[in-house]
N, C-alpha and C positions, 0 to 999 in steps of 0.2 A: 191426371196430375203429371205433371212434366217435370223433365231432370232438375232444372235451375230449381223449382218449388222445393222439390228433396233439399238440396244441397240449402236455399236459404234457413229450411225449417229444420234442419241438422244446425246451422251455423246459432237462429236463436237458440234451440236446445244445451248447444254448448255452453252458451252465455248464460243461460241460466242455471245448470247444472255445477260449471264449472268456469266460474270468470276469468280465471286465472289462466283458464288453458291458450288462450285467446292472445296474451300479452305477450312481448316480444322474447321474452328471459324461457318461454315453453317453446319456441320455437327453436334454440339452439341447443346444441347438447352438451351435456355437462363434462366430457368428457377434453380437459386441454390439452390433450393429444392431436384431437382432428383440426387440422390445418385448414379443412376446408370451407367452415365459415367464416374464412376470410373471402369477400369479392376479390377472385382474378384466382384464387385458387384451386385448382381442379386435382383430381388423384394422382395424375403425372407431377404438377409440380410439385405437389405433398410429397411425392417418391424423391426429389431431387432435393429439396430440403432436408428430406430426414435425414438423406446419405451424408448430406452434409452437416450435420450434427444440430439439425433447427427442426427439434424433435416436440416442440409444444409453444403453447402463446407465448408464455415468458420467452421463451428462445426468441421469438420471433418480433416480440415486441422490442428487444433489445438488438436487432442486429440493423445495421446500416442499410438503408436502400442501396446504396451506389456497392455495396458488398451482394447484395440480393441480384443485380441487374447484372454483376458480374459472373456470379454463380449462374444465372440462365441462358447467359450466354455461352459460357464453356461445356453447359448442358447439349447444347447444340442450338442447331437452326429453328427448331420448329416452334423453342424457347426464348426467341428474339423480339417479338412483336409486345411479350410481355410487360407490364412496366408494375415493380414493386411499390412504387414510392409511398402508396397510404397502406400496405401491408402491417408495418410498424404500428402507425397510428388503430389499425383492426385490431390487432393482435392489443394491445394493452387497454383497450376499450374490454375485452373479453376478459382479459385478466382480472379485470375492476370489478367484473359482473355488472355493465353499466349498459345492459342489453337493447333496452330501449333507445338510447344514443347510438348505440353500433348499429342497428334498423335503421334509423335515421338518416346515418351517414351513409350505410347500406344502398339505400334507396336513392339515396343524392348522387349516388358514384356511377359513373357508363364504363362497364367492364373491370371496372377495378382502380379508375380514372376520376380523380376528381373534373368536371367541365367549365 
């Protein structure tokens, strides 16, 4: 039996066990602290938000991009390449618990970018 067989007959067993674990709302955590299921943010920029007072979704769903792109900038250089702008739009998709749309959009976005 080979790895892939495991892995796909682990994946029906979930399905049938537990349908639920599978759909997009299991996948993220319940927790609106962590910054990081938003695309484009990683534990560095979560560190630079929070010092800046952009401590949860709500925070972040309500803050301005052009205020966000500023913030990463005075962060320094390594924080320039970044670009906030669907951050907002992530963050109050999360708020919503509208998980399956935040996958969606997720999956549509290259690096954090809408294309």
């Amino acid at each position: 039996e080979d790895y892939k067989d495991i892995d796909n007959r682990n994946v029906a067993e979930i399905k049938t066990d537990d349908p639920d674990a599978l759909k997009a709302s299991a996948v993220f955590p319940k927790n609106n602290n962590d910054l990081k299921i938003i695309e484009g943010v990683g534990p560095k920029i979560e560190k630079v938000l929070k010092k800046d007072g952009i401590k949860s979704w709500s925070d972040l769903a309500a803050a301005d991009p052009a205020n966000l792109k500023e913030l990463l900038l005075t962060a320094g250089d390594r924080y320039r390449m970044h670009n906030p702008t669907t951050w907002p739009k992530q963050a109050q998709l999360a708020v919503d618990g509208a998980w399956e749309e935040l996958k969606e959009y997720q999956d549509y976005l290259k690096g954090g970018r809408e294309v």
